[in-house]
BADRENVEX-835998 format. One line per field, with one value per residue (C-alpha): residue number from 0; x, y, z; residue in one letter. Coordinates in nm, 3 decimals, decimal comma. Each point is the difference from the previous one (the first is absolute). Example, Ala and Ser with C-alpha at 12.3 -4.5 7.8 and 13.67 -1.06 7.14 Angstrom:
# residues 2
seq (0_1);
xx (1,230_0,137);
yy (-0,450_0,344);
zz (0,780_-0,066);
type (a_s);
This chain:
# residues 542
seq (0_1_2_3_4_5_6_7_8_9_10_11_12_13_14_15_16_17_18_19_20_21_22_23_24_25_26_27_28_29_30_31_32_33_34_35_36_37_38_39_40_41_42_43_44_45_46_47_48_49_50_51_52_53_54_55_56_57_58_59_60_61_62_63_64_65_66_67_68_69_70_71_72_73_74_75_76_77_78_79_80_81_82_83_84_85_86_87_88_89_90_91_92_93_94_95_96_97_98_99_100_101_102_103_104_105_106_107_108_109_110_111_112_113_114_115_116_117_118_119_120_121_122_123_124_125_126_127_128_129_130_131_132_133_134_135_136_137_138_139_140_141_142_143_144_145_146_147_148_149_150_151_152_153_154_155_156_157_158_159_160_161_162_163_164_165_166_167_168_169_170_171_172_173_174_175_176_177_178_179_180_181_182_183_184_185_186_187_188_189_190_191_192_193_194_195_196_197_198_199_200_201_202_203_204_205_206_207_208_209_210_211_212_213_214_215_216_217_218_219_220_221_222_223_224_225_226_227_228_229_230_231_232_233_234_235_236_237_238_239_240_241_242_243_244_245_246_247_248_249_250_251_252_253_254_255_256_257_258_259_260_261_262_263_264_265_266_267_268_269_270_271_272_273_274_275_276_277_278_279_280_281_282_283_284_285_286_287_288_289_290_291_292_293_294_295_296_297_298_299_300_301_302_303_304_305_306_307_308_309_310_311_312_313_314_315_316_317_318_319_320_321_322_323_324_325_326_327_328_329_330_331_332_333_334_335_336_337_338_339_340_341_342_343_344_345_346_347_348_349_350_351_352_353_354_355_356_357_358_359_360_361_362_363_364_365_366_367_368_369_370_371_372_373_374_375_376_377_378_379_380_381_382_383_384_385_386_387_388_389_390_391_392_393_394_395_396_397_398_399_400_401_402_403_404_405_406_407_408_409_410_411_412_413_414_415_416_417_418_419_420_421_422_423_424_425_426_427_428_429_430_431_432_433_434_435_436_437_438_439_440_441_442_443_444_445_446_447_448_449_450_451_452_453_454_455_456_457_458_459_460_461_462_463_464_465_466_467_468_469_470_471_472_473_474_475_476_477_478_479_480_481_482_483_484_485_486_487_488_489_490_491_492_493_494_495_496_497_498_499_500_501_502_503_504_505_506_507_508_509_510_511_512_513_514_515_516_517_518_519_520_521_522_523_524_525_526_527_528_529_530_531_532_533_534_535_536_537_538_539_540_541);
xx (3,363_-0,298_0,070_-0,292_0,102_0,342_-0,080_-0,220_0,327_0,182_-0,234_0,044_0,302_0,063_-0,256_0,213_0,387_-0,169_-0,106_0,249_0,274_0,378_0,285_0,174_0,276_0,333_0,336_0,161_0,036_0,338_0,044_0,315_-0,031_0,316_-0,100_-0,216_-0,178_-0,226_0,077_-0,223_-0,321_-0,311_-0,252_-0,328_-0,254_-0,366_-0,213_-0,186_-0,329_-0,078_-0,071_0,027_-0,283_-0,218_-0,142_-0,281_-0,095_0,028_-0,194_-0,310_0,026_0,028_0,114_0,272_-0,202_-0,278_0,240_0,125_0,288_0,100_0,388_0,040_-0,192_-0,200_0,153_-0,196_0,030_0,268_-0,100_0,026_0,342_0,170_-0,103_0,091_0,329_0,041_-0,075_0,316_0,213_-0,069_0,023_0,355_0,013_0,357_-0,034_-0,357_-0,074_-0,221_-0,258_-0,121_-0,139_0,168_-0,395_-0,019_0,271_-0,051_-0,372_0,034_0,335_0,165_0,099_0,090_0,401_0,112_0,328_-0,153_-0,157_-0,276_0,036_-0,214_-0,330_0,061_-0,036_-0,220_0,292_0,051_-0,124_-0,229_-0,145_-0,322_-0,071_0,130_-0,172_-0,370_-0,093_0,189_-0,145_0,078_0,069_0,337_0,104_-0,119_0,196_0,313_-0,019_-0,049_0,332_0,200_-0,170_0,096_0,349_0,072_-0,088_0,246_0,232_0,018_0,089_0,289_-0,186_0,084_-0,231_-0,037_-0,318_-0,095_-0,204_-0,264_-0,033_-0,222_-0,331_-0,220_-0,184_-0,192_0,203_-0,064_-0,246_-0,259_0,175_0,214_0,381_0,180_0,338_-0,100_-0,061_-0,333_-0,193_-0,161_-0,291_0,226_-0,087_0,298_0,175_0,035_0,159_-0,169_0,326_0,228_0,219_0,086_0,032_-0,249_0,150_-0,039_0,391_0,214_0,173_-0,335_0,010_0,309_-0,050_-0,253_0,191_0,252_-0,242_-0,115_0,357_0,083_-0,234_0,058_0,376_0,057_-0,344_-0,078_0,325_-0,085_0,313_-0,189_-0,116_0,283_-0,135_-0,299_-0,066_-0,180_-0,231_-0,127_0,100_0,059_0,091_-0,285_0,125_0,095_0,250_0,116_0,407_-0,091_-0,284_0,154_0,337_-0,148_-0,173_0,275_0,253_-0,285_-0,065_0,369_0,034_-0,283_0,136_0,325_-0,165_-0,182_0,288_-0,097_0,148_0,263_-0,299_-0,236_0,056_-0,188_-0,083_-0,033_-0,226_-0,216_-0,148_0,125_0,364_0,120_-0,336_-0,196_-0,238_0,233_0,292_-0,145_0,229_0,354_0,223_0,217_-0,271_0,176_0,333_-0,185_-0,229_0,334_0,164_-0,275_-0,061_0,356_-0,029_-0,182_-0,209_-0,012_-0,250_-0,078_-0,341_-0,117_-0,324_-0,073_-0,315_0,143_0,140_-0,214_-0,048_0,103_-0,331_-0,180_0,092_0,006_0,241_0,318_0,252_0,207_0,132_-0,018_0,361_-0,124_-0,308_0,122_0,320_0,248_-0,240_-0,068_0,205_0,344_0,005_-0,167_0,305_0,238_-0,068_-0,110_0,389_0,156_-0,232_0,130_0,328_0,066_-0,336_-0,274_-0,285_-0,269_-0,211_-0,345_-0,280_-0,234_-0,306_-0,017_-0,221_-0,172_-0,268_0,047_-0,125_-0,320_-0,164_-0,131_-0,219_0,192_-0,271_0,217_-0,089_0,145_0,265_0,133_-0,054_0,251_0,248_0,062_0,152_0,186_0,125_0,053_0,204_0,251_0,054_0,038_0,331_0,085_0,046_0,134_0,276_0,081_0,055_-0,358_-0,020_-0,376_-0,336_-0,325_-0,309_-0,333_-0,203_0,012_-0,378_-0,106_-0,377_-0,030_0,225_-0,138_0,207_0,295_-0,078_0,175_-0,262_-0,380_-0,337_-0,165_-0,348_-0,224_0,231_0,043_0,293_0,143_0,348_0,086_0,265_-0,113_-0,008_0,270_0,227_0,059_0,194_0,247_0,114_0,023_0,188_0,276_0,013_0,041_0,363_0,111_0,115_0,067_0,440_0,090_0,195_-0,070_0,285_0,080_-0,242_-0,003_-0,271_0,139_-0,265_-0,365_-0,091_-0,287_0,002_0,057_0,291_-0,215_0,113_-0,287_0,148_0,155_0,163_0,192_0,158_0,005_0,213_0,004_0,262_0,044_-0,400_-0,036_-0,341_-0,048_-0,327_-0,031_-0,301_-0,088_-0,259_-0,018_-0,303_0,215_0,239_0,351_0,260_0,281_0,374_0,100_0,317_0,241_-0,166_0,281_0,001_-0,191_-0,344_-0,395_-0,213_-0,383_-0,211_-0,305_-0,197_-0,335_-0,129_-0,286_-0,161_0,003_0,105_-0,263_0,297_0,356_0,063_0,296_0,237_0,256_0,276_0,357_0,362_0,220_0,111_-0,312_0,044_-0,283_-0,363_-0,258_-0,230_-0,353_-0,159_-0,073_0,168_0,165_0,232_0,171_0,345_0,050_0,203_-0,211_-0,264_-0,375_-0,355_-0,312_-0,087_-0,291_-0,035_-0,227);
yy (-4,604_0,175_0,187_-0,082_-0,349_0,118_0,125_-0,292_-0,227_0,215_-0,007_-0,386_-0,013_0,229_-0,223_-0,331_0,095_0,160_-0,310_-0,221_0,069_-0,100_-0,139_0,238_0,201_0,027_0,217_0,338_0,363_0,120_0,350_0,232_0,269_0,214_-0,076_0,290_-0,071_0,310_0,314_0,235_-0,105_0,222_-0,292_-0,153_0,216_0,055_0,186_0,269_0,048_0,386_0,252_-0,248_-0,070_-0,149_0,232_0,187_0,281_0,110_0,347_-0,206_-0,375_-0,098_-0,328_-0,060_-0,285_-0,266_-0,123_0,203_0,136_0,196_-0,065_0,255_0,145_0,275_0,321_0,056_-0,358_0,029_-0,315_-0,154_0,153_-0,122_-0,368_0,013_0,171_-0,341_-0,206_0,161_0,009_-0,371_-0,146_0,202_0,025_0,195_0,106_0,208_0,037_0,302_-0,075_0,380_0,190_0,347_0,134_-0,020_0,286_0,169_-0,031_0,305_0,130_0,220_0,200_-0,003_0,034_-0,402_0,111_0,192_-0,100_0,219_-0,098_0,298_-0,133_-0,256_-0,271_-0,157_0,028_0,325_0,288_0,178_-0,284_-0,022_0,389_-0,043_-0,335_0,005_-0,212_-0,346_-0,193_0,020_-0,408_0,156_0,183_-0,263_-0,297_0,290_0,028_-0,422_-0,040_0,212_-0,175_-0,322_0,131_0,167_-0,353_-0,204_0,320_-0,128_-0,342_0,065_-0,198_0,032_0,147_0,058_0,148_-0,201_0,201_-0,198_0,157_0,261_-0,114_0,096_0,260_-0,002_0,276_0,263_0,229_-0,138_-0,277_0,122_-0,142_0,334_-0,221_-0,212_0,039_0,095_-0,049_0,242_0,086_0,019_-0,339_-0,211_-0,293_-0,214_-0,343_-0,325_-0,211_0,251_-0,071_0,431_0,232_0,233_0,270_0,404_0,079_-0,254_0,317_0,087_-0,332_-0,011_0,316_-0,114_-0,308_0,260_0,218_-0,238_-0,119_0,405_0,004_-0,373_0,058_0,424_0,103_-0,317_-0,129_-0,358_-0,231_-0,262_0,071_-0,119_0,011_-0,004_-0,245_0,152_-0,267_-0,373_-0,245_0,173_-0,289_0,001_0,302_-0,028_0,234_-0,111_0,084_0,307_0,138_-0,120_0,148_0,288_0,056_-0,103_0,236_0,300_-0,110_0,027_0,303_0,161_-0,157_0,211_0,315_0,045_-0,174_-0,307_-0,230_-0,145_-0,046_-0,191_-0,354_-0,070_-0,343_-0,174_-0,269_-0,056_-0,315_-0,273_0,093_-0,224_-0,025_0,310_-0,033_0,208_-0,273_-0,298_-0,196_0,247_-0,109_0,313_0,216_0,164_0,053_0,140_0,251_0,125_0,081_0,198_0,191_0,042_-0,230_0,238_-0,234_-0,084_-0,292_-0,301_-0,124_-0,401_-0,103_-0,396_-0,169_-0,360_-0,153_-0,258_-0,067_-0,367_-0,031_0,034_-0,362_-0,206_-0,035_0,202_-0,071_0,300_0,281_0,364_0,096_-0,202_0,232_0,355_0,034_-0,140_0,177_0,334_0,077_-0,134_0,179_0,287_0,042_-0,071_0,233_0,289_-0,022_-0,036_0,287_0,240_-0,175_0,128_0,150_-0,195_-0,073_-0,234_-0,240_-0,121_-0,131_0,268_-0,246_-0,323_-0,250_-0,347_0,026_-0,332_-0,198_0,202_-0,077_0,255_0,207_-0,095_-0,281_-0,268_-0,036_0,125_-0,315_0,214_0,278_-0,111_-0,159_0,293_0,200_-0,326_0,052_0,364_-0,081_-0,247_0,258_0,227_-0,219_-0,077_0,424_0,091_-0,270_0,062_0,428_0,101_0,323_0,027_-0,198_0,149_-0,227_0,028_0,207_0,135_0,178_-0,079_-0,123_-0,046_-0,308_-0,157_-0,310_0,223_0,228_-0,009_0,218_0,014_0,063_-0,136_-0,103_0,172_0,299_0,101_0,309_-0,207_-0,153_-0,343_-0,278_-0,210_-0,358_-0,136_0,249_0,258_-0,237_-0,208_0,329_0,175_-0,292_0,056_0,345_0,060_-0,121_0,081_0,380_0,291_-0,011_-0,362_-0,222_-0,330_-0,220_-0,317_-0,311_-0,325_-0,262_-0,364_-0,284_0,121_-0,111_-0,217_-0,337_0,185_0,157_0,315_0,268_0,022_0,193_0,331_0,216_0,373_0,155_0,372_0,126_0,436_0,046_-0,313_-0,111_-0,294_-0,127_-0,293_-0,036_-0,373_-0,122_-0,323_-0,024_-0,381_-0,196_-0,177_0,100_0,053_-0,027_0,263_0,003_0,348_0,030_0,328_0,166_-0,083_0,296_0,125_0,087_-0,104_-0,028_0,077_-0,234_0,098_-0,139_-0,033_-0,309_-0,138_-0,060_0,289_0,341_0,228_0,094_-0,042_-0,307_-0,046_-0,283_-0,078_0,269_-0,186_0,062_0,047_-0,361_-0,228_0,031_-0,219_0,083_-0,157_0,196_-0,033_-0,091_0,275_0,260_0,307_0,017_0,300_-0,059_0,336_0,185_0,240_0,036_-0,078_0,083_-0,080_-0,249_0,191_0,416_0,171);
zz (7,612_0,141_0,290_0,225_-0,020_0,019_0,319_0,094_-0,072_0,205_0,319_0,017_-0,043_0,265_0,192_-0,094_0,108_0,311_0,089_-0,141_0,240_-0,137_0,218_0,198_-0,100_0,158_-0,097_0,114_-0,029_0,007_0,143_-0,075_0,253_-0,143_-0,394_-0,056_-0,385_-0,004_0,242_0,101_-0,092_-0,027_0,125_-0,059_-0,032_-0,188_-0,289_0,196_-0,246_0,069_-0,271_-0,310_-0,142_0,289_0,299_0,171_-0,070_0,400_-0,081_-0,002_0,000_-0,372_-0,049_-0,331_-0,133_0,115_0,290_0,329_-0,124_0,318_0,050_0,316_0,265_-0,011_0,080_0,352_0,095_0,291_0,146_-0,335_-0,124_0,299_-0,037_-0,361_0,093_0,246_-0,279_-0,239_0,315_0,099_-0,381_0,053_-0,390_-0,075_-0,354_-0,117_-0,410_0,065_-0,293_-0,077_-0,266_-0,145_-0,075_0,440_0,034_-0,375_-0,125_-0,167_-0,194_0,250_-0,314_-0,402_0,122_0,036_0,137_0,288_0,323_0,117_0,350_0,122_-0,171_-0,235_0,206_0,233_0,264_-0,107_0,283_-0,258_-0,177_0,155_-0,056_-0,348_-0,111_0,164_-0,276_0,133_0,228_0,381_0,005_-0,213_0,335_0,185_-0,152_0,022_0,399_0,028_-0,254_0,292_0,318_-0,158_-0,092_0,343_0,167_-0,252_0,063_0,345_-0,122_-0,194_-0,270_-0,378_-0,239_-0,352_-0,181_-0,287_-0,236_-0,141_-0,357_-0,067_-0,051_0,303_-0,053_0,368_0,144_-0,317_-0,003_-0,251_-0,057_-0,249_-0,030_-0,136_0,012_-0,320_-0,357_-0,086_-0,373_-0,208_0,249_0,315_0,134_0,158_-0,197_0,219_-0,145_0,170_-0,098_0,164_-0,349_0,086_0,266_-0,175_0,162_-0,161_0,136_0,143_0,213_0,146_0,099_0,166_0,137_0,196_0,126_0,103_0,207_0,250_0,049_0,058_0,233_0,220_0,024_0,005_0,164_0,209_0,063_-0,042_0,030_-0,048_-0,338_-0,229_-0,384_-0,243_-0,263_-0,344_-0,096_0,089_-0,214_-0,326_-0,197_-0,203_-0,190_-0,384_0,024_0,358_0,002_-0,225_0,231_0,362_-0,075_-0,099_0,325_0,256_-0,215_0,053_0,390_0,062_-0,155_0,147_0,360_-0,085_-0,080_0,287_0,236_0,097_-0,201_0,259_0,238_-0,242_-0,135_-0,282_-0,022_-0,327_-0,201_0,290_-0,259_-0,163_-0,068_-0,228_-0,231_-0,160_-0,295_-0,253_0,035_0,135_0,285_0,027_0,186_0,000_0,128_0,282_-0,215_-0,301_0,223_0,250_-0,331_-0,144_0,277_0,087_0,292_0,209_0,127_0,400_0,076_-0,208_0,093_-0,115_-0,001_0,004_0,057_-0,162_0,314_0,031_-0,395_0,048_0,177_-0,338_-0,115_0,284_0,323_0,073_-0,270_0,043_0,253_0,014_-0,101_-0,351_-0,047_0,141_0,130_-0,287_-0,286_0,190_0,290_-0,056_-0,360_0,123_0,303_-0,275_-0,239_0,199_0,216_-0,359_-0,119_0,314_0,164_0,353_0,029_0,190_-0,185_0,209_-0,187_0,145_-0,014_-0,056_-0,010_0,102_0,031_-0,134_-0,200_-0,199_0,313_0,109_-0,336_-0,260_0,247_0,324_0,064_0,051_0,352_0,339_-0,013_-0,318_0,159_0,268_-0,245_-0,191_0,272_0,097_-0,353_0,085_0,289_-0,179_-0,256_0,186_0,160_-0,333_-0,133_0,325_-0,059_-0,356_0,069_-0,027_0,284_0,029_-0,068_-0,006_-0,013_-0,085_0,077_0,388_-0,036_-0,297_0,064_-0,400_0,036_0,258_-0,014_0,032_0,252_0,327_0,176_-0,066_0,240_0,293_-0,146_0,261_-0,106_-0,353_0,118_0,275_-0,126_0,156_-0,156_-0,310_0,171_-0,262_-0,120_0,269_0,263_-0,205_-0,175_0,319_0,113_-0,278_-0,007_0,403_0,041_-0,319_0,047_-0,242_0,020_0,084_-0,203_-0,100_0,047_-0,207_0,137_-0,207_-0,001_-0,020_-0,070_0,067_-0,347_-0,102_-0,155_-0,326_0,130_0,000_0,257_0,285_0,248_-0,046_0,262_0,026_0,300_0,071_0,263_0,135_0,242_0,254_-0,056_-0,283_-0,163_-0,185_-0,203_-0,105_-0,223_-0,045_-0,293_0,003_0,112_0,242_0,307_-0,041_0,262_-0,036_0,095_0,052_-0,017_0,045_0,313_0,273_0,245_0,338_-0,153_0,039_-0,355_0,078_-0,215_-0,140_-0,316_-0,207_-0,161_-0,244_0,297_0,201_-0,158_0,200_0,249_0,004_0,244_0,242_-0,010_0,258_0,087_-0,179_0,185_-0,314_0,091_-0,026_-0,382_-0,160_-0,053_-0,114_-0,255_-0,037_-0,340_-0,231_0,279_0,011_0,274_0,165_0,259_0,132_0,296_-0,038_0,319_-0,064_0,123_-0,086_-0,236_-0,137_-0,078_0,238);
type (x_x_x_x_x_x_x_x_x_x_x_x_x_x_x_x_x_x_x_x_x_x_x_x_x_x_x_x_x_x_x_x_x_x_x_x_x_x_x_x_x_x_x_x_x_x_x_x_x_x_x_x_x_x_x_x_x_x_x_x_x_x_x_x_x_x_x_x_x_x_x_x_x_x_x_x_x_x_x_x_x_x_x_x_x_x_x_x_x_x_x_x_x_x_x_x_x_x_x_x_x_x_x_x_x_x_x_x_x_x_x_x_x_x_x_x_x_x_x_x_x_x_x_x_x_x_x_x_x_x_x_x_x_x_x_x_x_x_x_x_x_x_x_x_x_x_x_x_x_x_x_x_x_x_x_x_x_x_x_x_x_x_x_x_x_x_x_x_x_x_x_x_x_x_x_x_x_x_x_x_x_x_x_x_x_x_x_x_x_x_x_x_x_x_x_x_x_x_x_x_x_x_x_x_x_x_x_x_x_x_x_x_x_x_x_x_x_x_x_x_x_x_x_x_x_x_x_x_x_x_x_x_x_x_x_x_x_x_x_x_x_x_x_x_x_x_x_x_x_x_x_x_x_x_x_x_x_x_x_x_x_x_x_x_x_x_x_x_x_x_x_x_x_x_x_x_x_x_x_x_x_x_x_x_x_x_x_x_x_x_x_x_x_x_x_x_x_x_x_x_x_x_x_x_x_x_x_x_x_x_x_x_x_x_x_x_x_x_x_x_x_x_x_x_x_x_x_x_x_x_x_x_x_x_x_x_x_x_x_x_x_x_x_x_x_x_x_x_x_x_x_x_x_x_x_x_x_x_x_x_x_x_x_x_x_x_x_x_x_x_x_x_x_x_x_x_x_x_x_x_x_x_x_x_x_x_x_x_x_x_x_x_x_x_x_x_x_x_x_x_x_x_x_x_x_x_x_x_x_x_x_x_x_x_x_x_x_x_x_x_x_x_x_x_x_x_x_x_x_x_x_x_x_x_x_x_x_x_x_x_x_x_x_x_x_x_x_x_x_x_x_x_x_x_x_x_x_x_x_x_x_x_x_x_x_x_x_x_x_x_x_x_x_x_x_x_x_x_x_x_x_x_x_x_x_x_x_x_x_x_x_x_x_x_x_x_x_x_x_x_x_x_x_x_x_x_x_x_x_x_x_x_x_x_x_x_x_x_x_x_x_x_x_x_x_x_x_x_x_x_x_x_x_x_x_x_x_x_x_x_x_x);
């Protein structure tokens, strides 16, 4: 089908069930306080676009491409940083992918020895670098001091963060633009693959080396706790030689991790892509197994991306739920094989990206009513992974003004540097991620009924609980209301409601305060609804 009308279909019949309200929906949600089915999770959290491949050049103002492709203050801008730093605290986002670029910290080789780290001048970090390297840039320094001011705030957060290398491509921070990392032809000029079938890279152990230096320097120079592993590359699966070349690279990063005496300090975390599908072998559905054993399970993170949540959408109304599309093919085998792979050693699955693409249409111009639905979508997976043993979620894309109908932050219009909420997607994420903290457990909570005429679930619910304070996130992704039994709460305690809806997801609203004992609520169409003991304030960020 063409995808314009595709997308045209896809508007109206948005438009249509929106309108078309269905009978309400009735049932329960069963609540096991003492079953704990995932412990200790790291929580919901975000893609934080930084160093990647889109930025400003902050020396003097150059923009990445056509758009404004500013993702953080400027430098100088106190006023500025500490309303962004509002924005990050308020969203309360628990888990950060740092996305980064080695050529920031190494645009030049530090030196022709890939088993040594020149930490005197090698680096931009490094004390001597400037003095040694007058040829790089000053936004290379620059972007340096803004990766610590950003990790000294999330320091003081106790937040979770891993650096996800985005490949090695970007050339902006080199002197001349030239990439020494990657294979060059006859007359010196980069190869550069466009179907990123190869790493193109000179010496994999550079490589790693260099993945190894800025983790030297976060956890034994700056003493970041919160900074707890790196990931190599962004969705690799397009490689040939995938379990060849990615083994090859983990094996060398954990080596070089050793060697310089890290290694118990650094998770690496794995895939970071489609797990079970990579163009040398087509769907595999013993990814995980195959790639522990060839890198003598020395792997510490597996990372899932999924952007098919809302495939159904595609061909008409909701036929199926999310455990269908990503949970039974990704994260259930994923747990599976990774605790068989390394029994009696933790070994967290997430969702390293995650979103719905499906819904917003080709070019995200499915309208703001798609906009919406996705991260309605986001939310009831989100329920679902958390449920099924999944420790983390990171959507798309925190700052990322490239995706625009991602983006959880963007600009005030009479102020292209001023940071201010995207309308749609910075408020019901914020919502989720709040309440949901960094070591809770998730305990076992059933939903009973709740389904549609088609016997399709419609209502999905988890329940996190951290010391005596429980939170139950609820979504309803129906066009009608649902009335809900919950059941399992007996006990002296108040649950703060607060939710977002179709109709009004500028703010995070505030229901009525429950006693543990006035167990039924009534959700809203299309809602996402938080029950919380957890105390609240504003329903907007300053």
């Amino acid at each position: 089908m063409n995808r314009s009308i595709l997308v045209l279909a896809l508007g109206w019949l948005l438009v249509l069930t929106t309108v078309a309200r269905a009978e309400p929906l009735s049932g329960s949600v069963d609540i096991d306080l003492k079953k704990v089915v995932n412990p200790n999770i790291i929580g919901c959290g975000v893609n934080f676009a930084f160093s990647d491949y889109e930025y400003i050049d902050f020396e003097n103002g150059a923009e990445w491409t056509n758009i404004h492709s500013q993702q953080i203050p400027y430098p100088n801008d106190k006023k500025e940083w500490a309303s962004f730093n509002r924005l990050m605290d308020y969203m309360g986002f628990q888990y950060v992918r740092f996305c980064v670029g080695l050529m920031q910290w190494e645009p030049v080789n530090d030196d022709t020895d890939p088993y040594h780290l020149n930490l005197t001048d090698g680096f931009v970090f490094s004390p001597g670098f400037k003095n040694a390297h007058p040829e790089v840039k000053k936004n290379a320094i620059i972007y340096m001091d803004q990766m610590h001011r950003l990790l000294d705030h999330w320091e003081k957060r106790d937040l979770y963060v891993v650096l996800a290398n985005w490949g090695v491509s970007s050339t902006n921070f080199c002197p001349r633009n030239q990439n020494w990392m990657v294979v060059k032809d006859e007359s010196g000029h980069p190869l550069e693959p466009k179907d990123r079938t190869t790493m193109n890279l000179a010496n994999v152990d550079e490589f790693t080396e260099s993945l190894t230096a800025i983790m030297y320097h976060l956890k034994r120079e700056k003493h970041y706790s919160c900074v707890q592993g790196i990931s190599v590359w962004n969705e690799p699966e397009q490689m040939t030689d995938y379990f060849g070349t990615m083994s090859r690279v983990y094996r060398s990063l954990s080596d070089q991790l050793r060697r310089h005496g890290i290694r118990d300090d650094v998770k690496i975390q794995a895939f970071d892509g489609a797990v079970f599908w990579n163009r040398e072998c087509g769907q595999n559905d013993d990814a995980v197994t195959r790639m522990m054993r060839l890198t003598a399970n020395d792997l510490d993170i597996i990372s899932i991306h999924d952007y098919n949540t809302t495939l159904e959408y595609a061909s008409g109304p909701k036929k199926s739920s999310i455990p269908d599309l990503t949970i039974r093919s990704n994260v259930i085998p994923a747990i599976e094989q990774a605790a068989k792979a390394r029994p009696g050693r933790e070994t967290p699955v997430i969702l390293g990206e995650f979103g719905s693409s499906l819904i917003m249409g080709e070019n995200g111009d499915a309208g703001a009513e798609a906009k919406y639905l996705q991260r309605l979508h986001s939310a009831e997976g989100a329920a679902q992974a958390l449920n099924n043993g999944a420790k983390a979620i990171a959507f798309w894309t925190y700052n990322g003004n490239y995706h625009k109908h991602w983006r959880m932050v963007t600009f005030d219009e009479k102020n292209p540097s001023h940071f201010v909420p995207d309308k749609t997607n910075y408020y019901p994420l914020a919502l989720l991620m709040k309440y949901i903290k960094r070591g809770s457990d998730i305990v076992s909570t059933e939903v009973n009924g709740l389904t549609d005429e088609n016997g399709v679930p419609r209502v999905f619910a988890t329940t996190a609980t951290l010391g005596k304070d429980v939170t139950i996130l609820l979504v309803n992704d129906s066009e009608s209301s649902a009335t809900v039994k919950l059941k399992g709460l007996e006990g002296k305690r108040h649950l703060c409601q607060h939710y977002v809806t179709n109709d009004s997801h500028d703010r995070i609203n505030s229901g009525e305060t429950m006693a543990s004992g006035a167990t039924t609520i009534t959700l809203l169409p299309q809602s996402i609804t938080i029950l919380t003991t957890y105390s609240y304030g504003s329903e907007t960020v300053d």
